[in-house]
C-alpha positions in Angstrom: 0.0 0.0 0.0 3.1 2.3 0.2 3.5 1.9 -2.9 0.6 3.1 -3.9 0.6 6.4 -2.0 4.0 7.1 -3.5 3.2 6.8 -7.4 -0.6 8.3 -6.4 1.4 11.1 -4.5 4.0 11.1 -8.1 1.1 11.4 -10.2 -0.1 14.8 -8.0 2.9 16.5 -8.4 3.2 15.3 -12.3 -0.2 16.6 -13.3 -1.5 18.7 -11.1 -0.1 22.6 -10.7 -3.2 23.2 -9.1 -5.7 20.4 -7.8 -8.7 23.2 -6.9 -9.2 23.6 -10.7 -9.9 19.7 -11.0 -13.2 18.2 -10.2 -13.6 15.4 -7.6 -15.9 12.9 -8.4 -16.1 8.9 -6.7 -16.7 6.2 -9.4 -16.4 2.2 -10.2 -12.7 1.8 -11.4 -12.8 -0.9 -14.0 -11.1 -2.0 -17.6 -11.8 0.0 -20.6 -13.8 -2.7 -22.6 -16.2 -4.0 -19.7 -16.4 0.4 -18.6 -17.8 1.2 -22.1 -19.7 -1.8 -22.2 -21.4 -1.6 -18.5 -22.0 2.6 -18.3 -25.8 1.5 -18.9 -25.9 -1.3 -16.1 -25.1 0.7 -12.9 -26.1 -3.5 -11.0 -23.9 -4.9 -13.4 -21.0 -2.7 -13.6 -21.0 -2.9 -9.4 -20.7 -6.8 -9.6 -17.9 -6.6 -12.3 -14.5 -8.8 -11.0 -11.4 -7.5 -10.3 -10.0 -10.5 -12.0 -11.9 -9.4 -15.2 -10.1 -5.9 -15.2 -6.6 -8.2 -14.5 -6.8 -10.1 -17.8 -4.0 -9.4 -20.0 -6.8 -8.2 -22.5 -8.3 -5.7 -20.2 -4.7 -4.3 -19.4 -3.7 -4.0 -22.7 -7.5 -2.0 -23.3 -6.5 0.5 -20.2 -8.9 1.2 -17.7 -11.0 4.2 -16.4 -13.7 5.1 -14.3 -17.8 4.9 -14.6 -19.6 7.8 -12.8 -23.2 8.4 -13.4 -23.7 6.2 -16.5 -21.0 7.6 -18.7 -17.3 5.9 -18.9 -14.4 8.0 -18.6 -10.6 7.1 -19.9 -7.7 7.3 -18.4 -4.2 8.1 -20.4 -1.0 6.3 -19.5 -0.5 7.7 -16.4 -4.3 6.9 -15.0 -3.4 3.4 -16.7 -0.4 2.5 -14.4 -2.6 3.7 -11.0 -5.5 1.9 -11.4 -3.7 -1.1 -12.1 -1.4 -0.9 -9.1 -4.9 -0.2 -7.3 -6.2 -3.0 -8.9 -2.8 -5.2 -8.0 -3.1 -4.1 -4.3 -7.0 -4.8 -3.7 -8.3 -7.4 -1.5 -11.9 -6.5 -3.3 -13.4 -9.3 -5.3 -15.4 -6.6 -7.1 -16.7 -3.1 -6.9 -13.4 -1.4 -6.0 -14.3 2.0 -5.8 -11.9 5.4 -6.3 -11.4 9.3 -5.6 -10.9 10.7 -9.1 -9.6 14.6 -9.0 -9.3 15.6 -13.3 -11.1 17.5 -15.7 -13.9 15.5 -16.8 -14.7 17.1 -20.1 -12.6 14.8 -22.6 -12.7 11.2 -23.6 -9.7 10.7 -21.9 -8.9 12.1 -18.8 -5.6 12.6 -16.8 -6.4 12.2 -12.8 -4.5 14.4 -10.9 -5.0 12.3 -7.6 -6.8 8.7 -8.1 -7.3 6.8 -4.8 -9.4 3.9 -3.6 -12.7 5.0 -2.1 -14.6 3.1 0.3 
């Protein structure tokens, strides 16, 4: 878990000059090709298996977060936290995160992404 607050406290200082200009918003952290796929199932998406988002498959496809019916990208950076998040989890599903970015792309940078329980 150390780990994890050092590249999470990284990523803040990487992206972030100002964290008070991002939005914070809690979401379902999950792969990129079940996110998409699950925005409309809010039952379904909260069931979805860490192991799923684990698959060499679902790395390769990235991940992001699902807030309010609508999927939201991560780039690279967002890419290598959630899977260290998703690495250090003793959740089965439903992992839940603290997502600070601006969330009007398709692809968002977080400045600070953290589980959430």
């Amino acid at each position: 878990m150390k780990k994890v607050a050092l590249v999470l406290f990284c990523a803040v200082v990487i992206n972030s000059g100002s964290v008070s200009a991002h939005d914070r918003k809690i979401g379902l952290l999950m792969d990129a090709t079940c996110g998409q796929r699950l925005a409309d199932s809010p039952e379904e998406a909260a069931s979805h298996l860490v192991s799923c988002s684990l698959r060499e498959s679902c790395v390769t496809a990235g991940f992001g977060v699902l807030i309010e019916g609508k999927f939201y990208k991560f780039d690279k950076m967002g890419d290598k936290l959630a899977l260290m998040i998703f690495q250090s989890t003793d959740k089965k599903a439903n992992v839940r995160v603290r997502v600070d970015a601006h969330f009007d792309k398709d692809v968002i940078s977080p400045a600070i992404l953290e589980p959430f329980n």
